[in-house]
Short mmCIF file of the C-alpha atoms (twelve columns), coordinates in Angstrom:
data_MODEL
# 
_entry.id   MODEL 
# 
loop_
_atom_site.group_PDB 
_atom_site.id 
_atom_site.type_symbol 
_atom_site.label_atom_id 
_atom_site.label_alt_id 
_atom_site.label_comp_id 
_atom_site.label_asym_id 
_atom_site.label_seq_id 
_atom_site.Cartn_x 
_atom_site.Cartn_y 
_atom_site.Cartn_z 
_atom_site.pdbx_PDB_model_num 
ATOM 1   C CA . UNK A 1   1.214   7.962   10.238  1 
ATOM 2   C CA . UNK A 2   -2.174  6.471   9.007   1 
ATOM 3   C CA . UNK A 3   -2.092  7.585   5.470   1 
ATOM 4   C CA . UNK A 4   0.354   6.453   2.478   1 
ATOM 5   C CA . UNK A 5   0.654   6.575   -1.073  1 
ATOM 6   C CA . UNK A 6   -0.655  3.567   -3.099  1 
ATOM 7   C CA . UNK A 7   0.028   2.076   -6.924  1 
ATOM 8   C CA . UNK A 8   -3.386  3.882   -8.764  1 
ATOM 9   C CA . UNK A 9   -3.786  1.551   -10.866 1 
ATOM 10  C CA . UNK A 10  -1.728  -0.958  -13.078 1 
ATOM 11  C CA . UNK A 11  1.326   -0.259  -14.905 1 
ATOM 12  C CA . UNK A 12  3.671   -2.087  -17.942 1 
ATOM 13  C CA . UNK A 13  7.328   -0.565  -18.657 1 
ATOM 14  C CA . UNK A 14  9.235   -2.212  -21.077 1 
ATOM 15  C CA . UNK A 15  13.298  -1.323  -22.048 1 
ATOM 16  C CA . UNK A 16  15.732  -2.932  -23.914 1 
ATOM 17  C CA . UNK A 17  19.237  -3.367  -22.937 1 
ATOM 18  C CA . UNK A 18  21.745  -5.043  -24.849 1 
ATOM 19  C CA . UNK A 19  19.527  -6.950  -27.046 1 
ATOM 20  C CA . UNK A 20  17.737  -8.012  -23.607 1 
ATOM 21  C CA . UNK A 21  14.142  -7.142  -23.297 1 
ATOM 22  C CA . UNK A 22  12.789  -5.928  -19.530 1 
ATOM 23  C CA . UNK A 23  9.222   -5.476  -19.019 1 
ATOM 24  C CA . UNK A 24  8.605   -3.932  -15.612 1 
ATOM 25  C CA . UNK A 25  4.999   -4.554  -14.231 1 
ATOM 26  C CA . UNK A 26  3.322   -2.776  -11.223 1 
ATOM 27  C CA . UNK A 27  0.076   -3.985  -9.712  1 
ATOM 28  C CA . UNK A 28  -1.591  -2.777  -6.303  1 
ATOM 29  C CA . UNK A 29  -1.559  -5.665  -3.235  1 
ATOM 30  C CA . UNK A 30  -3.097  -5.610  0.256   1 
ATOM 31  C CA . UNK A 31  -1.191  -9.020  1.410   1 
ATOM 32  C CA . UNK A 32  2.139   -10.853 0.735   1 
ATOM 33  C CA . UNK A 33  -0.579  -13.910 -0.519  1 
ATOM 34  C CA . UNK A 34  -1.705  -11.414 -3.255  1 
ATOM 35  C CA . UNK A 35  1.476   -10.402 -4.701  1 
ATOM 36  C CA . UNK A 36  2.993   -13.551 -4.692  1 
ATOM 37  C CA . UNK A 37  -0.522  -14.513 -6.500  1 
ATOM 38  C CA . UNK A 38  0.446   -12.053 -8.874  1 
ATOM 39  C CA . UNK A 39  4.053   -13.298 -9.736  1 
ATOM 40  C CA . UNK A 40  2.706   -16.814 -10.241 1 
ATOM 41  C CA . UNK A 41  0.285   -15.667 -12.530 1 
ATOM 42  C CA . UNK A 42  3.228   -13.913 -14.684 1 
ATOM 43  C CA . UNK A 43  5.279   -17.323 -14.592 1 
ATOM 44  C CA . UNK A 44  1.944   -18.964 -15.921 1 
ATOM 45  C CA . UNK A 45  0.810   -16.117 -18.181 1 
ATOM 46  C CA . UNK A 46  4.660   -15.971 -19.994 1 
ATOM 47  C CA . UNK A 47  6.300   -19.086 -19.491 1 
ATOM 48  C CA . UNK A 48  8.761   -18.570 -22.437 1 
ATOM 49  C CA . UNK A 49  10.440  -16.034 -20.627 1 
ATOM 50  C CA . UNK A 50  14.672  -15.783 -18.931 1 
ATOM 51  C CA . UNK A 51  13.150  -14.837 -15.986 1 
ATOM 52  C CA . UNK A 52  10.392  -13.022 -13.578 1 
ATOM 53  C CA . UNK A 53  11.986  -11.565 -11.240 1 
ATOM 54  C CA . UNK A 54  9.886   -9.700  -8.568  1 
ATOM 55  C CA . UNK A 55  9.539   -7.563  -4.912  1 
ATOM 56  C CA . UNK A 56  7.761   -6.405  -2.704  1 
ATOM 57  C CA . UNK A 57  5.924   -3.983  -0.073  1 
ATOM 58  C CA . UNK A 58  2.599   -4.538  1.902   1 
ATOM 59  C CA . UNK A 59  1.589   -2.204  4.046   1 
ATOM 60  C CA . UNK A 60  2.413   1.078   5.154   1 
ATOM 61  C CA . UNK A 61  6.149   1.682   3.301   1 
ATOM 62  C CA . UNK A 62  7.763   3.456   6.334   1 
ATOM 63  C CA . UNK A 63  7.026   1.224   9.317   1 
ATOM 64  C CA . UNK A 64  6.156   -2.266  7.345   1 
ATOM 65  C CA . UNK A 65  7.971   -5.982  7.400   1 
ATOM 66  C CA . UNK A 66  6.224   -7.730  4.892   1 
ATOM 67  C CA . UNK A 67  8.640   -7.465  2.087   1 
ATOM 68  C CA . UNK A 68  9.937   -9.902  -0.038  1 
ATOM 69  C CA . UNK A 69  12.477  -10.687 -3.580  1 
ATOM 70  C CA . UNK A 70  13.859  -13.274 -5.473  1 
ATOM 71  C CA . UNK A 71  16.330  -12.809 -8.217  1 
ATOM 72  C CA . UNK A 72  14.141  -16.032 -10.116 1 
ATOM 73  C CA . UNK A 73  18.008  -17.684 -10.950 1 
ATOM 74  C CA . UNK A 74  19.658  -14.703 -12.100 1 
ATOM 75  C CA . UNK A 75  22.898  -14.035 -10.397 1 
ATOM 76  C CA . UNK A 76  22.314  -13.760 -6.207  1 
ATOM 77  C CA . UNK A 77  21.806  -9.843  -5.462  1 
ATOM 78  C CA . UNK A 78  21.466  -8.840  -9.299  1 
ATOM 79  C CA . UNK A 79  17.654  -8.448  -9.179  1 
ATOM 80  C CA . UNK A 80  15.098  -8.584  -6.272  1 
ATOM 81  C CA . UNK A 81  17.700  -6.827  -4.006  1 
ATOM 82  C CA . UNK A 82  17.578  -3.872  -6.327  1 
ATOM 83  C CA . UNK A 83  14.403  -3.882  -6.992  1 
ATOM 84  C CA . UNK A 84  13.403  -3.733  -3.731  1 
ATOM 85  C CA . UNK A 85  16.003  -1.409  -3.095  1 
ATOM 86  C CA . UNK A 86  13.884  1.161   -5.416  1 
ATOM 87  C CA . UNK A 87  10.577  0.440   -4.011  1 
ATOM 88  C CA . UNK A 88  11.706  1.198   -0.477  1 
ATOM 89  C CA . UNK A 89  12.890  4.521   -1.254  1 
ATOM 90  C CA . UNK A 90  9.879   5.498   -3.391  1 
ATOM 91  C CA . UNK A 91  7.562   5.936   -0.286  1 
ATOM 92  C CA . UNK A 92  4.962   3.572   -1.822  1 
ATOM 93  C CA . UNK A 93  3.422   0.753   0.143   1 
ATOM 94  C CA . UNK A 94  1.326   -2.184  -1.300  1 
ATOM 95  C CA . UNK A 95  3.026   -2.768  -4.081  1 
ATOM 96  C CA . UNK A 96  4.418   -5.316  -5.912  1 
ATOM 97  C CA . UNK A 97  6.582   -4.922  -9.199  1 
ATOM 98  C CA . UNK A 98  7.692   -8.206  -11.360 1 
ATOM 99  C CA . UNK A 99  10.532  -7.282  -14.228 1 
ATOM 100 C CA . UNK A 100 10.235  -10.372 -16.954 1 
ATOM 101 C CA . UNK A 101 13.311  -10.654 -18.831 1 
ATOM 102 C CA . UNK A 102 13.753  -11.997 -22.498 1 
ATOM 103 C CA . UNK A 103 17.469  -13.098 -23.010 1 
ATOM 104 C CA . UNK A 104 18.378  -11.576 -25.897 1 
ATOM 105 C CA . UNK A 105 22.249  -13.885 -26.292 1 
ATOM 106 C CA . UNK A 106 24.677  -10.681 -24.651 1 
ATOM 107 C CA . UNK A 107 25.448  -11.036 -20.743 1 
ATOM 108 C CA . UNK A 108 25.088  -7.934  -18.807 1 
ATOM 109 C CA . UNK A 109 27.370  -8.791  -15.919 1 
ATOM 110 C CA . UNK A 110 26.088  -8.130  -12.401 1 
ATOM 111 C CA . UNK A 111 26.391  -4.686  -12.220 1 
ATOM 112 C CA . UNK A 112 24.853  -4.475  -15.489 1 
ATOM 113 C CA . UNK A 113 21.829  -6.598  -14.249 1 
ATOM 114 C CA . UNK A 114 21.267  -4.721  -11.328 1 
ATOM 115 C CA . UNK A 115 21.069  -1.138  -13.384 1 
ATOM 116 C CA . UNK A 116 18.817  -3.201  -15.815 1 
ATOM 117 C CA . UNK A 117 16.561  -4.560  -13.035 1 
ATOM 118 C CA . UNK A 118 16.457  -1.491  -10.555 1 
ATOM 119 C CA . UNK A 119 16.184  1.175   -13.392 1 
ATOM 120 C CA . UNK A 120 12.765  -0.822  -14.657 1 
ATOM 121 C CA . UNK A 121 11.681  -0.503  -11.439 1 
ATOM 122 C CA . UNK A 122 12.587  3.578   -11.166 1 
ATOM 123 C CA . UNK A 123 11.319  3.829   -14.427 1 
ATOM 124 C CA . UNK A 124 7.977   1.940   -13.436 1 
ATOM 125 C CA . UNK A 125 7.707   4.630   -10.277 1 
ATOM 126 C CA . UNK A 126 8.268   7.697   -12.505 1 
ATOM 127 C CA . UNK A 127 5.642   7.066   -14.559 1 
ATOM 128 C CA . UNK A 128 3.363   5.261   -11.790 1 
ATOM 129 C CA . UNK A 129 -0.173  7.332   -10.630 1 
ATOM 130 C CA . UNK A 130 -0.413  6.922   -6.992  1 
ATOM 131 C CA . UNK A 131 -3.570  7.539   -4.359  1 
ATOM 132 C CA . UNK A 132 -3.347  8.144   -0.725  1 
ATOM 133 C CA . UNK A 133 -4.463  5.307   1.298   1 
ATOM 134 C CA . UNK A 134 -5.592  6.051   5.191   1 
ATOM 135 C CA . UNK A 135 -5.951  3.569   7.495   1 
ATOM 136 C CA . UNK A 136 -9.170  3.959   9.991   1 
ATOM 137 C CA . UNK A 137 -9.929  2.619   13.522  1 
ATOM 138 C CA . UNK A 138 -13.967 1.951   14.557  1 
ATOM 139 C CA . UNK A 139 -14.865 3.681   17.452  1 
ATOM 140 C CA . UNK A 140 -18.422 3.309   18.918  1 
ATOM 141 C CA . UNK A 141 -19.539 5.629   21.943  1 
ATOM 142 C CA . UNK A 142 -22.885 6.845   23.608  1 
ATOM 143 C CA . UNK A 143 -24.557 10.158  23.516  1 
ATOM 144 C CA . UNK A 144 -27.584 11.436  24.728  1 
ATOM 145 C CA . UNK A 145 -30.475 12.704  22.128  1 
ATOM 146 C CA . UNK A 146 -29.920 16.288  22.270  1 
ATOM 147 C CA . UNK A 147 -26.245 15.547  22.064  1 
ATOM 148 C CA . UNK A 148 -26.453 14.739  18.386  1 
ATOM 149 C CA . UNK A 149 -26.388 17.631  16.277  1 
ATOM 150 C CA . UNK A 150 -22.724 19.024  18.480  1 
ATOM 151 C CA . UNK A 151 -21.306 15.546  17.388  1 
ATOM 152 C CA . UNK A 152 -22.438 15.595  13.716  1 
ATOM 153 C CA . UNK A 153 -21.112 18.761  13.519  1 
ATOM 154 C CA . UNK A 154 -17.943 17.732  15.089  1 
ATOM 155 C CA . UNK A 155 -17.447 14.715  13.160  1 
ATOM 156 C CA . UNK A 156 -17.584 17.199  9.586   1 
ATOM 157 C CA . UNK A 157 -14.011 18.373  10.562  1 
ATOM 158 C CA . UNK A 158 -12.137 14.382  10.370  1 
ATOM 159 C CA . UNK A 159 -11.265 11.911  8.172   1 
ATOM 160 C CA . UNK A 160 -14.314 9.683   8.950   1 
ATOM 161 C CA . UNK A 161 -16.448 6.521   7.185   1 
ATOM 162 C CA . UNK A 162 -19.051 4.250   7.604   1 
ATOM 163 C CA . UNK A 163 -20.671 6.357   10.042  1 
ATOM 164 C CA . UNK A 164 -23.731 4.830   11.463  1 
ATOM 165 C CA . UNK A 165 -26.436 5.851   14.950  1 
ATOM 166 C CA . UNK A 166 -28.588 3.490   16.023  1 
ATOM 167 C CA . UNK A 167 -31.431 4.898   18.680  1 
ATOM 168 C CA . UNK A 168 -31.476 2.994   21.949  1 
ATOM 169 C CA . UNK A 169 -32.214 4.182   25.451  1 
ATOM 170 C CA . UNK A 170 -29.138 6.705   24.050  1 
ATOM 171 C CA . UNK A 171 -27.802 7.119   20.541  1 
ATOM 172 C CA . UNK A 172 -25.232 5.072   19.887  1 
ATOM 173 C CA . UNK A 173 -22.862 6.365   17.231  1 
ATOM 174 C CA . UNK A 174 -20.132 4.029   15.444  1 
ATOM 175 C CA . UNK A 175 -17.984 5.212   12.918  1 
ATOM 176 C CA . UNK A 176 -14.357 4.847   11.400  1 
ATOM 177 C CA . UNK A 177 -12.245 7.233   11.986  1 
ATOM 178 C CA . UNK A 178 -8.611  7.978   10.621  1 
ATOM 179 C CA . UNK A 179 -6.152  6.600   12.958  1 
ATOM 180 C CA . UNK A 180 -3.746  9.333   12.951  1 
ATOM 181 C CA . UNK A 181 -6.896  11.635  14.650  1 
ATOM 182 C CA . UNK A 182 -8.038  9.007   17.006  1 
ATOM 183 C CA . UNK A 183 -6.698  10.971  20.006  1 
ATOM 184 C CA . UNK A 184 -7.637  14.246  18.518  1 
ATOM 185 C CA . UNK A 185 -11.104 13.137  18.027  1 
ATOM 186 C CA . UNK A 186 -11.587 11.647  20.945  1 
ATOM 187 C CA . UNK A 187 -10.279 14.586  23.183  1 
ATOM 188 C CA . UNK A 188 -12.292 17.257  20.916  1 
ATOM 189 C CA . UNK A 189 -15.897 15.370  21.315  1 
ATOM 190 C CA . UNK A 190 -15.286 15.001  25.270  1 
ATOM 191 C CA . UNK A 191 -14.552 18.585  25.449  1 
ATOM 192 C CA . UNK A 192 -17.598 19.088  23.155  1 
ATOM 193 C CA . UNK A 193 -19.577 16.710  25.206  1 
ATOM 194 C CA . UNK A 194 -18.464 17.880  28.510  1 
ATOM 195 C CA . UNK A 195 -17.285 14.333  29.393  1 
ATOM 196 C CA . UNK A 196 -20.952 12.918  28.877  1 
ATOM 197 C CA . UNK A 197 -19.729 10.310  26.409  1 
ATOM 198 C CA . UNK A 198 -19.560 6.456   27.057  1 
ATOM 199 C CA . UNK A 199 -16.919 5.053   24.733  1 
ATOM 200 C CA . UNK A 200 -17.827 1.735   23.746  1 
ATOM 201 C CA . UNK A 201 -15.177 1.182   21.525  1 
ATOM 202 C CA . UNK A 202 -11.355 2.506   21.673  1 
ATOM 203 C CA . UNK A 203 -8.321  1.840   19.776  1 
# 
C-alpha cells in the first residue's frame, strides 16, 4: 500500500481532569528528527509545565518502525505507551502528538493517567482533518516519436507527477508514478507499446 492518511494540518485539544490540565497537540512529521524537533520546541516554548509527554509515527502507519514515547517522568507505562497505543490504531502515519500536563495538586493514579493521556490523544484524532499521502517511484523509459501520444494517453489513467520528455535520438519520458501501480503501469504501456519500450529506470 502506497497511500495513507496524514495529520491536515495542526491541532490543540485541551481537557481537564481532576483539577489537572491536558493539552493534546498534533503536528504533521516526515522523520523521527522532526518530531522529536517538535517536542523540544514544546519543552522550550512551556517550560512551566508537569510534563510533555509525547509519541510517535513516521511513515506509512501499517508497515512502519520508526515510532517512539516517553512518559517525560510520569509513572513508567502511564503516558507514551498509551499514547502511542491510540495513534497506532488510528491508521495515521507521520504524526506526532505531545500531551503537556499542568499539575493541578490531585494524583490520578496510573490508570487514571493513562485514560487522561490516551483519551487526549483519541480526542486529538476525532477531531483531527486528515489527507491521503501516496508515495511515488521515478521511472524513466524510451519511446519512439510516434509513440508519444499512446503513452500520454496512457499515463491520464495513474496516479502520476513530475512528468517530464526530453527529445533525444528517442523521447525519453521520466515521471513519478504511484508505487502501488508500478507493475500495473509498467505491464499496461508494454502492452500499449508492443514491447518497444527501453526502461531506463525501474523500481
Amino acid at each position: 500500500m502506497s497511500s495513507y492518511l496524514v495529520p491536515a494540518s495542526p491541532l490543540k485539544v485541551e481537557a481537564d481532569v481532576k483539577n489537572s490540565v491536558f493539552i493534546t497537540r498534533v503536528r504533521n512529521v516526515t522523520t523521527a528528527e522532526q518530531a522529536k524537533a517538535f517536542v523540544k520546541q514544546m519543552n522550550t516554548s512551556f517550560p512551566d509545565a508537569s510534563h510533555h509527554c509525547w509519541a510517535y509515527i513516521v511513515g506509512n502507519p501499517e508497515s512502519t518502525t520508526l515510532l517512539g514515547c516517553s512518559d517525560d517522568g510520569e509513572p513508567s507505562g502511564t503516558a507514551g505507551k498509551p499514547m502511542l497505543h491510540v495513534l497506532q490504531h488510528s491508521s495515521i502515519g507521520d504524526i506526532v502528538v505531545v500531551c503537556t500536563r499542568y499539575f493541578g495538586g490531585t494524583k490520578l493514579g496510573t490508570g487514571g493517567l493513562a485514560r487522561a493521556y490516551g483519551g487526549g490523544v483519541k480526542q486529538a484524532i476525532e477531531q483531527l482533518t486528515t489527507e491521503t499521502k501516496v508515495n511515488y517511484q521515478k521511472l524513466s523509459f524510451c519511446i519512439d516519436y510516434h509513440q508519444i501520444n499512446d503513452c500520454q494517453h496512457l499515463i491520464k489513467n495513474f496516479q502520476t507527477q513530475r512528468f517530464q520528455i526530453d527529445y533525444l535520438a528517442r523521447i525519453q519520458v521520466t515521471l513519478d508514478v504511484a508505487s502501488d501501480e508500478i507493475e500495473d503501469f509498467k505491464n499496461q504501456l508494454t502492452d500499449q507499446l508492443k514491447g518497444k519500450i527501453e526502461w531506463n529506470i525501474t523500481p
